[in-house]
N, C-alpha and C positions, 0 to 999 in steps of 0.2 A: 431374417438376421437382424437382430437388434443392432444398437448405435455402437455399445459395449463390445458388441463382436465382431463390429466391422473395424471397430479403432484396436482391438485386440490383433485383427488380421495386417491391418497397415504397420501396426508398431512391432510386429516380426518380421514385415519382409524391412525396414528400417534397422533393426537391430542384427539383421541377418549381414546388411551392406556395412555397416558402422562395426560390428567385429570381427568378419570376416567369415562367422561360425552358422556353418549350414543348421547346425543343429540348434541352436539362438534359439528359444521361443518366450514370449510377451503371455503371462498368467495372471490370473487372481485381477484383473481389471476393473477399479471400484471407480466410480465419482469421488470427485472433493468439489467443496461449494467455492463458490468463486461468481465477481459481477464478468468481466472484462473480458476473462477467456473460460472455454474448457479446460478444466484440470482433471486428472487419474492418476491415481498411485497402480502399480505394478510389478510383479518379481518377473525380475528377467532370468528364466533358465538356459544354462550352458549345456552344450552338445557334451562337452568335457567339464565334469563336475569340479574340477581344481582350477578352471580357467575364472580370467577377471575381466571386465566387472562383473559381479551377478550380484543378487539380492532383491533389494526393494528400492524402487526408485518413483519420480515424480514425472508425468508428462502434462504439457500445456501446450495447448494448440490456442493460435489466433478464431476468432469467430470465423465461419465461414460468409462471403460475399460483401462481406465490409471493405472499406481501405484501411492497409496499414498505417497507420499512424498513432502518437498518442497512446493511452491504455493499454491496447491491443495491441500494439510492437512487443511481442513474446523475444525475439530476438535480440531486441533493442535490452531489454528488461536483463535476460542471461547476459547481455554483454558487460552488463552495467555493474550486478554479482558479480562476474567472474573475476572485473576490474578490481573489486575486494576482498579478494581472497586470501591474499597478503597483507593483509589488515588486520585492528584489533575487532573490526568488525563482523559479527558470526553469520554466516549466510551460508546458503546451502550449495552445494557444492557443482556445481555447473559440468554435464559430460559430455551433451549434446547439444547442438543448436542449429538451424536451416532454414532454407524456405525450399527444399527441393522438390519441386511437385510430384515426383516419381511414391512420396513416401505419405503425404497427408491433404496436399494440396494446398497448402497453406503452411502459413510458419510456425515455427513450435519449438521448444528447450527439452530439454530433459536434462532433473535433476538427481542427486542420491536423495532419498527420502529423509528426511530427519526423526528419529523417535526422539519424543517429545510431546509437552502438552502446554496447554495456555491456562492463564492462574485461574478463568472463572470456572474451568472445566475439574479444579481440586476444591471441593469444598472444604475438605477432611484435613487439606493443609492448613496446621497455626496459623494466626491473624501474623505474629512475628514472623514467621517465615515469609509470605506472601509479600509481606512488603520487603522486607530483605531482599526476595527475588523481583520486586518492583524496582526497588534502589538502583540493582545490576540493569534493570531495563533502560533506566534514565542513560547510565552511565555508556553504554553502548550506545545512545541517541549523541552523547558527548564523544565520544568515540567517531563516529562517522564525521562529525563536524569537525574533527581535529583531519583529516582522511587528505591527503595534499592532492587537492581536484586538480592543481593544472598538470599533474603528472596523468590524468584521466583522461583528458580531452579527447581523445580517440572515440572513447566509451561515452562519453558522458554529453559531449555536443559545447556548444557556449551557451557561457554563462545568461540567465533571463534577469533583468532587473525586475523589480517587486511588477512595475506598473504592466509588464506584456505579461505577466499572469493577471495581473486586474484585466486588462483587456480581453483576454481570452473567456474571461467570467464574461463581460459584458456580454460578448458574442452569443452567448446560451442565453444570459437572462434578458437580452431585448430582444428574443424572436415572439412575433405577435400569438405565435399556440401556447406560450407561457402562461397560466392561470394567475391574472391579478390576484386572484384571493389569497395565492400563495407567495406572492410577493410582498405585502406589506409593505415595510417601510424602508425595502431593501436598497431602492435608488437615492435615499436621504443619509445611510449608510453608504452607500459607494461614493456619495460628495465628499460627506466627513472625514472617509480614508484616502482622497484621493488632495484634498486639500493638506494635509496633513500627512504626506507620504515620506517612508520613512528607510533608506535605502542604507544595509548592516553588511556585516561580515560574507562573503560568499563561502559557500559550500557546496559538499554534495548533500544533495537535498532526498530523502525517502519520498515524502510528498505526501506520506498516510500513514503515520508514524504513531500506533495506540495499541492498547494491549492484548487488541484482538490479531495484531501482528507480530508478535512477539510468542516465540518457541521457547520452552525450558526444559530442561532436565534438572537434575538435583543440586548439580555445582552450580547451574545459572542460566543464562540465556544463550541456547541451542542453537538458535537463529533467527534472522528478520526476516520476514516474508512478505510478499505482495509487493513488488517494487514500480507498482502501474503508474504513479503517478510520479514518478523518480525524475529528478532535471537539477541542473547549476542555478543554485541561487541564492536570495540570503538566506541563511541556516537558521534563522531564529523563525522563517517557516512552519518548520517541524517541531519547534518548542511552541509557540503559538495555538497552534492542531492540537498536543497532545495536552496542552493547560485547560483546552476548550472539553477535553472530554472529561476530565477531571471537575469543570466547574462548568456546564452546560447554559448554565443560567433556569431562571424560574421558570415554570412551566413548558419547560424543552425535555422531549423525551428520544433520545436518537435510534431507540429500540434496541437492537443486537448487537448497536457498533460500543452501547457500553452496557459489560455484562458485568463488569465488574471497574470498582475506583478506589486502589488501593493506596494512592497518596493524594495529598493536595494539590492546591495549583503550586503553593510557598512552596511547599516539599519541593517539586517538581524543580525548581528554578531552583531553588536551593544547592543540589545535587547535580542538577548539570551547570551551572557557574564552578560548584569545587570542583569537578570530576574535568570538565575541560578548559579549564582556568580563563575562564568567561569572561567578562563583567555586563552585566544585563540591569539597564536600567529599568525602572519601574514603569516608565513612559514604553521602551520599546516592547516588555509584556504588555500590557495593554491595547497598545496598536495591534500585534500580531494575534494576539486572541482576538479583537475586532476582524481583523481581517480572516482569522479561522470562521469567523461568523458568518462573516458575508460568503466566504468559498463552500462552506457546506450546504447553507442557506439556498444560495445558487445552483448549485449542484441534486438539490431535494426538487428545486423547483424544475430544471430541465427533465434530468433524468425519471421523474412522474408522470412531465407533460410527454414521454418518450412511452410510457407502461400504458398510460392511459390511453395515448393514440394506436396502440398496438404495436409499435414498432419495438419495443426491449423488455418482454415479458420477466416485470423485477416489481414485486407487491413490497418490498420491503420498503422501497422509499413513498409509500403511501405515508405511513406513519412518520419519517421524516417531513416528510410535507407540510403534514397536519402541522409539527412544531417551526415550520419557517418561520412564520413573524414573530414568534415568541422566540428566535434566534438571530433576529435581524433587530431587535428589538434590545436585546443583551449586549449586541457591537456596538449601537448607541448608547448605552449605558457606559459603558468599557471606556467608550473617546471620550465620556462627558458632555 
C-alpha cells in the first residue's frame, strides 16, 4: 500500500465520522507541494449524490513525529483562516479541523479547494493584465492589515513585538551546525537592525506574503494560501517580505519563491499606503526590507543546515543558501 492509499483510507473513515454518511468515500488523492506539512487535494464522494459537502477539497496533515508548534500547527493555521472569513480577505474556506488520532494521528484541516492559478503559471496572460491582477494582490495584503485583530485574539494568540521575532531568528542562526560560509555578514546585520529597531502599527500578520501565495481567478485574487508563518505583529512585516521579493538585491537568486516580479518595490508601497490608507515612511520600508533580509537569510541558513544534516529532506533551500551573504549583504545596504 502506498502513502497515497493509506492517506486515501484514513480520509474516508474521517469523512465517513464528520458526515455522518456510510457511503462518504475519499478519491482522486494527488500531492500538492508544500515545506511545512503534507498537503492532498481530493473529491469527496456521497453515499447520496444530492448530499453536501462533496466535490474537491484540500487536506493538510501536520508532519508526523515532530512537536506541534510553529509552521506545523495545521490547526492553528485553519483556525486563523477561518477567523477571516468574514473579511475582505480571500481565503479558502475552512470545513474540517482536529488532532483526533482515531482519524490520521496527527493534526490536519481540510479545506474546499480553490480553482485558481498563480500569475507565473499564465504566460499567455497580457503584461496589463498580470499586473492589474498584481495591484488586487497588494490590495488584499492592505486588506488583512486593515482586519481588527483584537476581535481575533482567540485565533490569533498575542501580539509579538518586532524584537521576539528577532530573537527567535537568533535561536536558528546561533546554533553552532550553522555553516559560517553561509552566514556572512549576517550578525553585523542583526546589530544594525537591532540598534535601530523600529516598533509600527500591529496587525494580523500572513508572515510569507509573495506571489507564490497568491490564488487568482479572472475577477482577482481567489485566495491566500500558506498561512505557516501567520502571528500578531507589526503589519509592515508583510510589506517588507513582499518588497524583498520584488527587489532581491544583486546577486541574490531565491529560486522558485520568485517566479515571477510583476511590480516594483514603489508600486508595491504605493498601492498598499492608497488601498489601506497607510502612511509608510521611506525609513520604515527600508528597515523592514532589511529585516526581510535578515529573516530569509537566516531561515536559508538553518533550514540547509537541517537538509544537509539529513534531518528535513528540502534541496530547494540549497540555492537559497548559496544567495545568503549576498542577501545579508543587501540589508546592509538598505540601513546604510
Amino acid at each position: 500500500m502506498t502513502n497515497l492509499d493509506r492517506i486515501a483510507e484514513q480520509l474516508t473513515t474521517m469523512l465517513r465520522a464528520k458526515t455522518g454518511d456510510s457511503g462518504a468515500r475519499a478519491l482522486s488523492v494527488e500531492t500538492l507541494p508544500g515545506h511545512a506539512a503534507f498537503g492532498c487535494s481530493f473529491l469527496l464522494q456521497r453515499g447520496d449524490s444530492d448530499a453536501k459537502p462533496a466535490g474537491k477539497f484540500v487536506l493538510r496533515l501536520a508532519p508526523e513525529g515532530v512537536r506541534i508548534a510553529g509552521p506545523v500547527d495545521v490547526v492553528l493555521q485553519a483556525k486563523r483562516m477561518e477567523s477571516l472569513a468574514d473579511t475582505e480577505v480571500p481565503v479558502p474556506p475552512i470545513v474540517w479541523y482536529g488532532d483526533e488520532p482515531e482519524f490520521f494521528g496527527r493534526p490536519y484541516f481540510v479545506a474546499a479547494f480553490v480553482d485558481s492559478f498563480k500569475l507565473a503559471d499564465r504566460p499567455d496572460l497580457p503584461e496589463d493584465e498580470i499586473r492589474r491582477l498584481a495591484r488586487l494582490g497588494v490590495r488584499a495584503l492592505a486588506a488583512l492589515h486593515r482586519v481588527d485583530w483584537q476581535k481575533r485574539r482567540d485565533a490569533w494568540g498575542d501580539p509579538q513585538p518586532v524584537i521576539e521575532e528577532m530573537r527567535r531568528l537568533d535561536h536558528l542562526l546561533d546554533r553552532p551546525t550553522v555553516d559560517p560560509r553561509d552566514v556572512g555578514r549576517a550578525l553585523e546585520l542583526r546589530e544594525k537592525l537591532r540598534a535601530n529597531i523600529l516598533e509600527t502599527r500591529t496587525g494580523c500578520v500572513h508572515g510569507d506574503f509573495h506571489w507564490e501565495n497568491l490564488l487568482y481567478n479572472d475577477r482577482g485574487v481567489a485566495a491566500v494560501i500558506d498561512w505557516e508563518m501567520a502571528l500578531l505583529a507589526p503589519a509592515l512585516l508583510d510589506l517588507g517580505w513582499l518588497c524583498l521579493f520584488a527587489d532581491p538585491g544583486k546577486g541574490v537568486n531565491l529560486g522558485g519563491m520568485v517566479r515571477i516580479s510583476p511590480l516594483s518595490s514603489d508600486e508595491i508601497v504605493s498601492i498598499y499606503s492608497e488601498s489601506g490608507k497607510f502612511a509608510v515612511s521611506n525609513k520604515e520600508v527600508n528597515w523592514f526590507k532589511a529585516f526581510a533580509c535578515y529573516r530569509i537569510g537566516v531561515l536559508a541558513c538553518f533550514n540547509v543546515m537541517l537538509h544537509r544534516r539529513g534531518k528535513r529532506h528540502d534541496p530547494e533551500w540549497e540555492t537559497l543558501a548559496l544567495s545568503a551573504p549576498a542577501i545579508f549583504e543587501h540589508g546592509l545596504e538598505l540601513m546604510g
